[in-house]
N, C-alpha and C positions, 0 to 999 in steps of 0.2 A: 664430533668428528671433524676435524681441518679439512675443508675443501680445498686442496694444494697448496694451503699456509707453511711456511717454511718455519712455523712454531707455533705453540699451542696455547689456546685461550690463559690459560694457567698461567707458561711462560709467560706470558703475555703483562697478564695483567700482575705479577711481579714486579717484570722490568718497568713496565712505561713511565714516561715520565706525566705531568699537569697537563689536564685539558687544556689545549688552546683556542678554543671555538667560545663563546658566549655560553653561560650555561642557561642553559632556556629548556623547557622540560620535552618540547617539539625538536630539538636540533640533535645531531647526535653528536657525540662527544668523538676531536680529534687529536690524539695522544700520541707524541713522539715515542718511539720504541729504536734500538740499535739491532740490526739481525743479521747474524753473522760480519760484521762490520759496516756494515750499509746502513746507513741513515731512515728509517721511515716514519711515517705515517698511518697510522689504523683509524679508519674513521667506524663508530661504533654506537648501535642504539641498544647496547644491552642492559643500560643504568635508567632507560626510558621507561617511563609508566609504561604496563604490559599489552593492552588493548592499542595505541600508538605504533609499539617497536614492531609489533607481529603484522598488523596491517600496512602502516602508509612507510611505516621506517622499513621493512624487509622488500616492499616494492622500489624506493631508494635506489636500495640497495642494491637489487638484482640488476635495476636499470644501467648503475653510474658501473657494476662491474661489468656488464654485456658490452657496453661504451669500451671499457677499456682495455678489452680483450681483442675487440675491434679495433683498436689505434695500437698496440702491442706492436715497437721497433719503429715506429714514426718518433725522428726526433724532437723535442721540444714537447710531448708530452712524457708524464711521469710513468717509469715502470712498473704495473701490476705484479704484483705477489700472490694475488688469490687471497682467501678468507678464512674466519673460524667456519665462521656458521652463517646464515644466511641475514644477519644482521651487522656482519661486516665488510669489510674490506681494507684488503693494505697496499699502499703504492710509496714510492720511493719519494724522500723529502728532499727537494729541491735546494740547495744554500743558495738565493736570489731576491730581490725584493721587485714588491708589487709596485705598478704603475705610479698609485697613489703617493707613492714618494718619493716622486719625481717631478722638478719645474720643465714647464715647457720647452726650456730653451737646452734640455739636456737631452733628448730625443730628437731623431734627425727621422728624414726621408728613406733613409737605407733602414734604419730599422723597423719603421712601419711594413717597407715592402718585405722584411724578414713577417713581418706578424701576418700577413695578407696570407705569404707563400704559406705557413702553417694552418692557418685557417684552410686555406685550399685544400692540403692535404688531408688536412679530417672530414671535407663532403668529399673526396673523392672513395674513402672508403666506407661513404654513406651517416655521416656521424655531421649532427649538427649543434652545438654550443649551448646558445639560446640565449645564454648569462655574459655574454663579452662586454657587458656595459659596465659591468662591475669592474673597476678598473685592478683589485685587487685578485682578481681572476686572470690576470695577466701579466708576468713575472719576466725580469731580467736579472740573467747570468753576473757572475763574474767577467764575464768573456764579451757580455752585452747581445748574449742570443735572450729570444722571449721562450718564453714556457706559456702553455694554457695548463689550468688548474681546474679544479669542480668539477666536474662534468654531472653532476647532480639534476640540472634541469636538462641535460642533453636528450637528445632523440636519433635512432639510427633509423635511417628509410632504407627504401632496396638499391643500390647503385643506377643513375641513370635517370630513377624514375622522374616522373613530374610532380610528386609532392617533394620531393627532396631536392627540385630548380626552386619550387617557392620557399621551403621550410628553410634553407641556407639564407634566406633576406633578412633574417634577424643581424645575422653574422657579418656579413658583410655592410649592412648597415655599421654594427659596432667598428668596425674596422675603419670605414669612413669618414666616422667622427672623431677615430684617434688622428687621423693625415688632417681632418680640418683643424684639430686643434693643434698637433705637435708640428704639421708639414703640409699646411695649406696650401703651398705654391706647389706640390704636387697632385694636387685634386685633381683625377683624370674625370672626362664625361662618366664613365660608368658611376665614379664614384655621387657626382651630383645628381642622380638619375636616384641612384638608390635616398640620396638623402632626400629629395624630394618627395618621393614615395612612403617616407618617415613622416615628413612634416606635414602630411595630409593627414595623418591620425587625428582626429580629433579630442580624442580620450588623451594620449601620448602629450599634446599641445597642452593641454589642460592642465595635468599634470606636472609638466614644465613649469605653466607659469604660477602653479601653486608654488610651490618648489622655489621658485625665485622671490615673491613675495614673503615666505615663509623667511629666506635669507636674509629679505630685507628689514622685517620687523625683528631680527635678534640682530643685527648690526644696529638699528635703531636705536635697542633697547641697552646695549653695550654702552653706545656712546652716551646715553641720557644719564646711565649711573658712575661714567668716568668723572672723578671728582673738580667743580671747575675751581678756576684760579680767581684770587678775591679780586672784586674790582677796583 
């Protein structure tokens, strides 16, 4: 039975088109579909081993739709469609690309504060990200507004409260680290306040600098098998 899906599993799985998500037996599969001329996206664990999609995939589930039922007419996130069943959901596919293909020198200071102000609007109606780091979780227009995307690791607190002042420091941390790298001569105090509070992580630090050694032995190993020139 379609929980307010404006088409049916059936239809569904007719029209769509090729997974575009990693196929991993843990991830659920996200399939372009056209509905009614609208462009979307159905993200969906129904192709998942059974014991998987019924447990951790339908908690998901329920989570990233209650998310998006709660940002519903906030612009810059994707419009909710509702579901087949409780292992899906469908929201509106954005024509935009993610962060990650993007140089530095192509993002300015006005568009960060475009990203901040969206950010802000999703803890004002208790909704916090979690995943902004992922820079492919963060999409520009044609028009060069941002979009957020996933909301898969989101959390929604009660408006106001004080778990939802500290549960927002994820977010705005990520947001911080986009102005220090695209619009550093913007860095307001708050901004270095929260990055500091980042870089006391010690797990987080560690991490990093695995991460960066990791970079540097495949740039190593690149150049050692670059063919050289006879002497």
């Amino acid at each position: 039975m379609p929980r307010g899906a404006p088409l049916t599993r059936e239809e569904f799985t007719a029209r769509a088109g090729a997974n575009l998500s990693p196929e991993r037996w843990y991830k659920p599969e996200v399939r372009p579909v056209e509905i009614r001329g609208v462009a979307c996206l159905v993200k969906d664990f129904r192709r998942r081993p059974w014991f998987w999609r019924t447990t951790a995939g339908r908690f998901v589930i329920a989570r990233e739709a209650t998310i998006y039922r709660a940002l519903r007419g906030v612009p810059g996130v994707p419009p909710f469609f509702g579901q087949f069943d409780e292992e899906s959901l469908i929201v509106g596919r954005i024509d935009a690309r993610d962060l990650s293909t993007f140089r530095v020198k192509d993002l300015d200071a006005a568009f960060i504060d475009r990203v901040a102000a969206l950010v802000d609007s999703l803890h004002v109606r208790g909704v916090v990200h979690w995943d902004l780091r992922q820079r492919k979780n963060v999409l520009v227009d044609v028009d060069g507004a941002p979009w957020l995307i996933d909301f898969a690791s989101g959390v929604r607190f009660p408006v106001g409260s004080v778990a939802l002042r500290w549960a927002r420091i994820p977010d705005l941390s990520a947001v911080a680290k986009l102005r220090e790298k695209y619009a550093p001569e913007s860095l307001t105090d708050a901004d270095r306040r929260v990055l500091s509070l980042d870089r006391l992580r010690p797990f987080r630090r560690a991490r990093k600098e695995r991460r960066e050694k990791a970079h540097a032995a495949r740039r190593a190993a690149r150049q050692a098998a670059r063919p050289h020139p006879p002497a």
